[in-house]
C-alpha positions in Angstrom: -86.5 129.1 61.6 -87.5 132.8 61.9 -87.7 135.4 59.3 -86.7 139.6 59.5 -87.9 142.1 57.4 -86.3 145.0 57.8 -87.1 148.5 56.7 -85.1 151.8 57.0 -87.2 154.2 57.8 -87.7 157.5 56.1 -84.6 156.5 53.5 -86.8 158.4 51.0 -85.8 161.5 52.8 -82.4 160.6 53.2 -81.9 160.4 49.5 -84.3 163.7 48.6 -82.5 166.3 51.2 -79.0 164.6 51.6 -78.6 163.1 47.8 -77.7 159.9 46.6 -74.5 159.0 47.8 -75.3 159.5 50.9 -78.5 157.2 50.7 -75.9 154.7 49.0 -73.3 155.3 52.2 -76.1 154.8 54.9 -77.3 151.5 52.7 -73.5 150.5 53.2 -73.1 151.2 56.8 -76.2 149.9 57.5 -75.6 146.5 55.4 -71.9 146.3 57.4 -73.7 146.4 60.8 -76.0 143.6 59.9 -73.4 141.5 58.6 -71.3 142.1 61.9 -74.3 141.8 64.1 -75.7 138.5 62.2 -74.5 135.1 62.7 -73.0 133.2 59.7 -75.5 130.6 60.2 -78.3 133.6 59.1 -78.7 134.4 55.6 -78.8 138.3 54.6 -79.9 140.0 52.0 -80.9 143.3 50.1 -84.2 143.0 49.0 -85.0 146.0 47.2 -83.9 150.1 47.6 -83.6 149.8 51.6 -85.5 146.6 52.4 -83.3 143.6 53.6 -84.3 140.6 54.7 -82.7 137.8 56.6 -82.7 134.2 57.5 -82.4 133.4 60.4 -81.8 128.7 61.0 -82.6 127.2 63.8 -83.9 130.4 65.7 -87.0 131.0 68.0 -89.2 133.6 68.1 -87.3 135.2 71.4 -83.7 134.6 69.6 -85.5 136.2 66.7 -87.2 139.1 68.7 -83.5 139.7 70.3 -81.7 140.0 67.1 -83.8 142.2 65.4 -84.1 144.3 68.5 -80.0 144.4 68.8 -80.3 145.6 65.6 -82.8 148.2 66.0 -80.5 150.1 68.8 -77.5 149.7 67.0 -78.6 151.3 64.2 -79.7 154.7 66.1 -75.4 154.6 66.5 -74.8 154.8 63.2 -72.7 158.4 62.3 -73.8 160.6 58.9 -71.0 162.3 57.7 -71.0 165.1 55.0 -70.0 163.4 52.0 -67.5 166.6 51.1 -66.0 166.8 54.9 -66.2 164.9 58.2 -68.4 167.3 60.0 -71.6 165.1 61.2 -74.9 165.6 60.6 -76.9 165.9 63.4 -80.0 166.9 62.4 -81.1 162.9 60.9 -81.0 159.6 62.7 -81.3 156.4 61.1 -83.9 154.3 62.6 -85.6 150.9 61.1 -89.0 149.0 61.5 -88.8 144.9 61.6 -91.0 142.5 60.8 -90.5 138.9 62.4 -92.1 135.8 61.5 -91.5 132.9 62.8 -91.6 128.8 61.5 -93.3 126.6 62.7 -96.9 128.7 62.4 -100.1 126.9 61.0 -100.6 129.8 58.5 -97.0 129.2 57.2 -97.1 126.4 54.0 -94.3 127.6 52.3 -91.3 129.7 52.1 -93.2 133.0 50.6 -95.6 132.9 53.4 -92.9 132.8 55.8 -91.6 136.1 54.2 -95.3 137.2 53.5 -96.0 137.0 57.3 -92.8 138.9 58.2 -94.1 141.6 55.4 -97.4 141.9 57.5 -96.0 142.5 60.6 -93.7 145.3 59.3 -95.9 146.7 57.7 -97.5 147.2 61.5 -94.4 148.2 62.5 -94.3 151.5 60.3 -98.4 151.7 60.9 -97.5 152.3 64.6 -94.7 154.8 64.2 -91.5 153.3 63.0 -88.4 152.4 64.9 -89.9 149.2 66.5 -90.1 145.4 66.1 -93.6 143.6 64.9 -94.1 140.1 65.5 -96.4 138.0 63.5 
């Protein structure tokens, strides 16, 4: 079983220069792509503001690494519109940071240190520069 943590990067600044509804529509298109991408085996969900985190049965660390990279360049595809008109923005790209853990690890007793180790290695992933994927 392996573990993503996934983090949009820079969403603060999304929200701050671009407002709120547009946050909300990138949190939507972004959401839609994981579901499309994502098996229905894998569990997904919103952790909190633009944190989401999935499970992912019966997966390796490679199958895990391959997902969350797949994800990674899909999202750089993702349009911004205006909200008021359909003329893109092309000044902002959406990129995310990952964090993969992967079970069966010694340091891994229970479910929250599976998520705990996936926490660790994003939080590498944005040390190092966003827009990449971390592996426990």
């Amino acid at each position: 079983m392996s573990c993503l943590l996934i983090d949009i990067d820079r969403f603060k600044k999304i929200n701050e220069r671009y407002g709120h509804l547009q946050g909300d529509s990138v949190l939507q298109r972004f959401s839609n792509l994981v579901n499309q991408t994502s098996r229905k085996a894998d569990f997904v969900w919103r952790r909190s503001g633009e944190e989401f985190l999935l499970i992912l049965p019966e997966t390796d660390r490679k199958g895990a690494e391959c997902l969350a990279n797949r994800l990674r360049q899909k999202t750089k595809t993702i349009p911004l519109y205006k909200l008021d008109n359909a003329e893109p923005i092309k000044d902002i790209r959406i990129s995310i940071s990952i964090g993969v853990a992967v079970y069966p690890d010694p340091r891994i007793h229970t479910e929250d240190d599976l998520v705990e180790l996936a926490d660790e290695a994003l939080s590498r992933a944005k040390t190092k520069g966003k827009n990449r994927v971390m592996t426990a």
